[in-house]
C-alpha positions in Angstrom: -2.1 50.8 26.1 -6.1 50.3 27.0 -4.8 51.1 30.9 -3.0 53.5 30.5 -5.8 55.4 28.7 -7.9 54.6 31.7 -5.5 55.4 33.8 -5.2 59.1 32.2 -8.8 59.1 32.0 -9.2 58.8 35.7 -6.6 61.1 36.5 -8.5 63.6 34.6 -11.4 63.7 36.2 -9.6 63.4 39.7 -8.5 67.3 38.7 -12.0 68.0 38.8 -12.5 67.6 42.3 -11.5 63.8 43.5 -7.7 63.1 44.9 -5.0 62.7 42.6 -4.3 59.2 41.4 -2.0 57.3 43.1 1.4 55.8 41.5 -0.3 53.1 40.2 2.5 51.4 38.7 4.2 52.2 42.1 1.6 49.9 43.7 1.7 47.0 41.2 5.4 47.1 41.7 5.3 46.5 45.1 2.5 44.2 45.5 4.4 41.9 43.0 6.0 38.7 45.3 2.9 39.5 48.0 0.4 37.0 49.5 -3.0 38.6 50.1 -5.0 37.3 52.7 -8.4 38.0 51.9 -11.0 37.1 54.9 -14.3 36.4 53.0 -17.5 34.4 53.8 -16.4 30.4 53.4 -20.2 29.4 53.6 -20.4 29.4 49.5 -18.9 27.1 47.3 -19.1 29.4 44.1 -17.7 32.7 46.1 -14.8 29.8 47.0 -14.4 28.7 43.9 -14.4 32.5 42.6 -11.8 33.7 44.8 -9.3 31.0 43.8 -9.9 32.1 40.1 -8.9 35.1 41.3 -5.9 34.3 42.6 -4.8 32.2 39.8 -5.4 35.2 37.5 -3.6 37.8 39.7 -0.2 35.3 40.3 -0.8 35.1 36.7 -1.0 38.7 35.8 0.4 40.7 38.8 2.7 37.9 40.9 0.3 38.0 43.5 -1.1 35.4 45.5 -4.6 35.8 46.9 -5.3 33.3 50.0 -9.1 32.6 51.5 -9.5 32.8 54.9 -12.8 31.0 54.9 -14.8 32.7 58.2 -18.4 31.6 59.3 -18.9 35.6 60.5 -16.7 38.8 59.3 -17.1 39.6 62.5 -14.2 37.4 63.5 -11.8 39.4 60.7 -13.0 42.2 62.8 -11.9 41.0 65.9 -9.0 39.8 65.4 -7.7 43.3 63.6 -9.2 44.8 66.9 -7.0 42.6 69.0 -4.2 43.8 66.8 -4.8 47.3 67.6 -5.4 46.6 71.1 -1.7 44.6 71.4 -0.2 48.0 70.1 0.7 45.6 66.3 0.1 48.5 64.0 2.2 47.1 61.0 2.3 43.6 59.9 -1.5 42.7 60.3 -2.8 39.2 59.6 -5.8 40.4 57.5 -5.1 42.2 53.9 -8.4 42.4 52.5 -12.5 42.1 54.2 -15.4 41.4 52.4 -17.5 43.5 54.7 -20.6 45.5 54.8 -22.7 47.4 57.2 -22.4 47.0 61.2 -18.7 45.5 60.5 -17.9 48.3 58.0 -19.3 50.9 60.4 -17.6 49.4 63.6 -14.3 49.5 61.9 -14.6 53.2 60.5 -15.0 54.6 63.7 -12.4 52.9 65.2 -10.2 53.6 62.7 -9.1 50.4 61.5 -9.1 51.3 57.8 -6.8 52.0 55.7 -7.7 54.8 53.2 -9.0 56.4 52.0 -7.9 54.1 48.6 -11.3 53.5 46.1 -10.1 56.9 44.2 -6.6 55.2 43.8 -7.7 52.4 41.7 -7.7 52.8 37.7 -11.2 50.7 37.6 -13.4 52.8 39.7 -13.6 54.9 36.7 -16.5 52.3 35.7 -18.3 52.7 39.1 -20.7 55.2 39.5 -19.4 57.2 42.3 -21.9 60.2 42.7 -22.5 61.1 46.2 -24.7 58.8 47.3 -24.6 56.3 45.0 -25.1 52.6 46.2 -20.8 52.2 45.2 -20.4 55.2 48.0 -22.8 54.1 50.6 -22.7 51.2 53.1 -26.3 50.7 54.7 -26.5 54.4 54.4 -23.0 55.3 56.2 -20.6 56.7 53.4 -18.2 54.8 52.5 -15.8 57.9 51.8 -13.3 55.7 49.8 -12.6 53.2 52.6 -14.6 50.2 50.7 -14.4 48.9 47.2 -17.4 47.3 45.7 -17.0 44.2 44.0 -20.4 42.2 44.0 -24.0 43.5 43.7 -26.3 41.9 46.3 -30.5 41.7 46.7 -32.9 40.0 48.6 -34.7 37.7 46.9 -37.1 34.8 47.4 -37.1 31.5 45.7 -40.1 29.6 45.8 -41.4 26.1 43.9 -43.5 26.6 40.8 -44.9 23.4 40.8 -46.2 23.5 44.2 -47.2 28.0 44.4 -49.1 29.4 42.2 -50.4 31.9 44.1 -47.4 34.2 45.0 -48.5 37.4 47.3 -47.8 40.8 46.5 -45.7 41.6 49.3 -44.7 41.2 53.3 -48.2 41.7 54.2 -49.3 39.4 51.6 -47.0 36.6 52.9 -48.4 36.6 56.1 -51.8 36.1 54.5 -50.1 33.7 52.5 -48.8 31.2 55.5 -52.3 31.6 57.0 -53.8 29.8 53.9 -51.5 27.3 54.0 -50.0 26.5 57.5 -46.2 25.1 57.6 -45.3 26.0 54.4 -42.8 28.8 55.2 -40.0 29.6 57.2 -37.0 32.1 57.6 -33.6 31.4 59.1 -32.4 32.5 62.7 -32.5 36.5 63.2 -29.2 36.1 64.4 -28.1 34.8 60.8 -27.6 37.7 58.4 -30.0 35.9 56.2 -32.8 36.1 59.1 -31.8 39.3 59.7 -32.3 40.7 56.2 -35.9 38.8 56.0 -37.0 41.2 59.2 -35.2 44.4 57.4 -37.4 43.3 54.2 -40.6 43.6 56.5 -39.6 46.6 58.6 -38.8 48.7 55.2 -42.2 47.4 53.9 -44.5 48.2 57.2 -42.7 51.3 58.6 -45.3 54.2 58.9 -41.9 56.6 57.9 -39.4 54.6 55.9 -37.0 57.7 55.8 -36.7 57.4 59.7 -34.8 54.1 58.7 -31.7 56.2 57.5 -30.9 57.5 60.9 -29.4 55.6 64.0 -32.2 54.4 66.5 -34.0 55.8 68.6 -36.2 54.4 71.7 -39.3 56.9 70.2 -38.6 56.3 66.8 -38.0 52.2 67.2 -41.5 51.8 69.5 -43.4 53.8 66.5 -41.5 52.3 63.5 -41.5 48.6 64.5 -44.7 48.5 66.0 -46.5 47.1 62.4 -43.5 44.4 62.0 -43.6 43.0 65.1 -48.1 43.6 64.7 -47.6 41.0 61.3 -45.0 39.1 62.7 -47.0 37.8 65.7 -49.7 37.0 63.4 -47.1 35.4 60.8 -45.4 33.1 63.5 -48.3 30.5 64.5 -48.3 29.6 60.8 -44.6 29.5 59.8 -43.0 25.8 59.8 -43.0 24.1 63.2 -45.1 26.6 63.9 -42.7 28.9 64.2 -40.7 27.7 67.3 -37.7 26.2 65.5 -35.7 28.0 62.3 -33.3 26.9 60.2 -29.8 28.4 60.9 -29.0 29.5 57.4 -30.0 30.3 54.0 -28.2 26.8 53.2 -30.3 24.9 55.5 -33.8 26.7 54.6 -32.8 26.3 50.7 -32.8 22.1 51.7 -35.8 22.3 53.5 -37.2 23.8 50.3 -35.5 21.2 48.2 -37.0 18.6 50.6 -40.7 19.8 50.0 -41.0 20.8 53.6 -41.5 24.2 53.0 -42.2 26.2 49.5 -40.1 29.2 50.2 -36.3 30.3 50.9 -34.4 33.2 50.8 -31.0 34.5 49.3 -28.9 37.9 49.0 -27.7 36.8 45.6 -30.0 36.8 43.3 -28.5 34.1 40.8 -27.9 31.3 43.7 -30.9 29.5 42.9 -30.2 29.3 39.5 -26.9 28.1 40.7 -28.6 25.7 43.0 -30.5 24.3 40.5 -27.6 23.9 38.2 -25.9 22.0 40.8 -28.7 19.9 41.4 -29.0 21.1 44.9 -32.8 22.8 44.1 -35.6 21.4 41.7 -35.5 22.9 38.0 -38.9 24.0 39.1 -37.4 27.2 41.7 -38.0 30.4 40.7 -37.5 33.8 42.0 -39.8 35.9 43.4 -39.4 39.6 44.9 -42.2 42.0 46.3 -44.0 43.8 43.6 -42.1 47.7 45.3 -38.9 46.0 45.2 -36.4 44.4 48.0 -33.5 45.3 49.9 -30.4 45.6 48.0 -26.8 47.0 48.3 -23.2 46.3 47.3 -20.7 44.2 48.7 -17.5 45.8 49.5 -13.6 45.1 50.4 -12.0 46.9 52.6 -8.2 47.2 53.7 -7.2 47.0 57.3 -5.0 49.9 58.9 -2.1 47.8 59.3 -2.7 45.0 56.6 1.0 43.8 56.1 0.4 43.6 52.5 -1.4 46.8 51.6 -0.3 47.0 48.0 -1.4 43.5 47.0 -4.9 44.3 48.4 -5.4 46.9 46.3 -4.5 45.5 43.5 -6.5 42.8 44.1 -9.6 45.4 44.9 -8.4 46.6 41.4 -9.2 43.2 39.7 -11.6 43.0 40.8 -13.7 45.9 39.5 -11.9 45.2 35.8 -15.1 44.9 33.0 -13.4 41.8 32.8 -13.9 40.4 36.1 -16.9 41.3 36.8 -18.7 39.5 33.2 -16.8 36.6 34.4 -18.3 36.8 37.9 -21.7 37.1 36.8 -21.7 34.7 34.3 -24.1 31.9 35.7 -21.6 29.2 35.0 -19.5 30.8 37.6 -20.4 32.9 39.8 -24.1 34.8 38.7 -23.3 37.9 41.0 -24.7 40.8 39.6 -22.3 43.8 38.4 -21.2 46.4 40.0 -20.3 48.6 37.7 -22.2 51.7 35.8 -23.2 50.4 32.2 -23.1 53.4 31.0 -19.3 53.9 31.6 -18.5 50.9 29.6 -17.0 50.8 26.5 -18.7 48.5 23.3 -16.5 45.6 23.6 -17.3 45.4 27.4 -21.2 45.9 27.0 -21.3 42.9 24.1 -19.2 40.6 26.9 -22.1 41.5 29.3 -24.7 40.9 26.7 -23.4 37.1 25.7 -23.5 35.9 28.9 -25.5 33.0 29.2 -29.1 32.7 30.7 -31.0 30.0 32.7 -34.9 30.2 33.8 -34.5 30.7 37.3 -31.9 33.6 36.8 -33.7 37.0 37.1 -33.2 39.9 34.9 -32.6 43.3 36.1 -35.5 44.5 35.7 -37.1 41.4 37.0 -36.1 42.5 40.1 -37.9 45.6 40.2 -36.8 48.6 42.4 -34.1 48.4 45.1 -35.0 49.5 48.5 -32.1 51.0 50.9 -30.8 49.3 53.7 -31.7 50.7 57.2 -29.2 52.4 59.4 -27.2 49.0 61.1 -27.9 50.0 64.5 -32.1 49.1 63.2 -30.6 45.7 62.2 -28.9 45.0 65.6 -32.0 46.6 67.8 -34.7 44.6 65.8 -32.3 41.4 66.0 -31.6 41.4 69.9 -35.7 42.3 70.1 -36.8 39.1 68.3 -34.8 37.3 70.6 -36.4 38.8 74.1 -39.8 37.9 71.9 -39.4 35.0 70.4 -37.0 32.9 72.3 -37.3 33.4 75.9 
């Protein structure tokens, strides 16, 4: 009964202005007996360990079996549905369901290899808040227009060793002044990680002398003007990063052991709760905590999306569905299983669903909300690739 009153409740308010609701009981129907092959991130023993649940809980509820395709890069989900569409296989595709964001989410859109528009199909996204331009429509500022679901929220944060720094800085600029005072202590991963990437992002947002410039796709005048303070700071920054800055770790996983190792005092994650979850592992000290730059950090949503000719279309978006269930997503961010942060609008929730999120347990090292202060949008991802590809003529040539 409870979703079929959502269900009415969201077709409602699709005669107000969105598309009519699909046959939703259509779609479970045929999704029942299907396997889903969801390409996600394998790097993250939680987000593994997550996405079985998953599947146990949709064969369990729907009939549906939801396979990992562990990748290293979503770019290689990408390119393997662009080889698909290349070889003229427009049914039948090997990938269901992408966890995908920005450049990836933006190269497929414009090829069109989506499927969708499908996010105003499913019964759930009646909890998301889906006002234009609204972090659940937007994908590093390119709207999403119904071709992504959101499922996980996602900020940059730092985590740091309270027994050894006591004397956190303010901000980016403050962290440079930081490593000057104490040589070796800090480091970032590769640029060409996304984790490396995101730390540059953080600074560029910080020092750019027109942050709203950011929003728009790259220019050669507006790159040599906006990046000229980054890469200012960064040349300063680099004499006094770890190895003095001519070796970096690869990934967030390998700067999060030099940090456990007392090499260096700092690392970096796009999930806020991992180094609470890294501590309950025994992985990091009890002593990390999380810091953020006093006018906030980077932040966005991750999304799923459905490939053009995913062979099992149905499946995926009942498994998109699931995913966005009030449900789900207290499971997901309690910190005993997952600790990613909510997608959906608070507001829109009912009690029951609200005192679910409320009990959830608490740790030290796990940040509030408000903790993390302000979120600050992502560039435009054709900044993210330019600044990238310009460390690397800088830095390692």
């Amino acid at each position: 009964m409870k979703k079929l009153v959502v269900a009415l409740g969201f077709a409602a308010s699709c005669l107000l202005g969105t598309p009519v609701l699909a046959d939703w009981a259509k779609t479970v129907a045929d999704a029942k007996g299907q396997t889903v092959y969801f390409n996600a991130w394998g790097g993250d023993p939680r987000t593994n360990a997550f996405i079985d649940w998953v599947s146990e809980q949709m064969q369990a509820q729907y009939g549906v079996t939801v396979t990992q395709v562990k990748l290293s890069d979503t770019a290689e989900a990408v390119s393997r549905v662009q080889a698909e569409k290349a070889a003229g296989k427009d049914s039948g595709g090997a990938v269901d369901l992408i966890w995908i964001n920005g450049p990836n989410f933006l190269a497929m859109k414009q090829a069109g290899l989506l499927a969708g528009p499908f996010l105003t199909d499913l019964p759930n996204a009646t909890y998301l808040d889906l006002a234009p331009g609204s972090a659940a429509t937007t994908d590093f500022t390119i709207p999403t227009e119904g071709y992504e679901s959101p499922w996980r929220l996602a900020k940059f944060v730092f985590a740091y060793d309270a027994d050894r720094v006591n004397d956190l800085p303010e901000d980016m600029a403050g962290l440079g002044a930081w490593a000057a005072a104490h040589p070796g202590r800090f480091t970032h991963p590769n640029p060409t990680n996304f984790m490396g990437a995101t730390f540059l992002k953080q600074a560029l947002v910080e020092m750019a002398p027109d942050p709203a410039v950011l929003a728009k796709p790259v220019t050669d005048a507006a790159y040599a003007q906006q990046t000229a303070p980054l890469w200012a700071w960064y040349d300063a920054l680099r004499p006094n990063m770890w190895h003095q800055g001519r070796d970096f770790p690869e990934n967030e996983s390998a700067q999060a052991q030099l940090l456990a190792d007392g090499e260096t005092d700092f690392a970096m994650f796009f999930d806020p709760a991992a180094p609470a979850a890294m501590i309950q592992q025994q992985v990091l000290p009890p002593s990390v905590r999380v810091w953020v730059p006093e006018d906030g950090s980077i932040g966005n949503m991750s999304f799923v999306a459905i490939p053009y000719n995913a062979a099992h279309r149905a499946g995926a978006e009942v498994v998109a569905n699931f995913l966005l269930d009030p449900a789900t997503q207290a499971h997901m961010q309690n910190i005993d299983v997952l600790g990613s942060y909510s997608v959906l609008d608070p507001a829109k929730l009912d009690t029951a669903a609200k005192a679910d999120f409320a009990a959830l347990p608490s740790a030290p090292a796990l940040p509030t909300l408000a903790d993390l202060g302000p979120t600050l949008p992502e560039p435009h991802p054709s900044w993210m690739t330019r600044i990238t590809e310009d460390w690397a003529k800088r830095y390692t040539q």
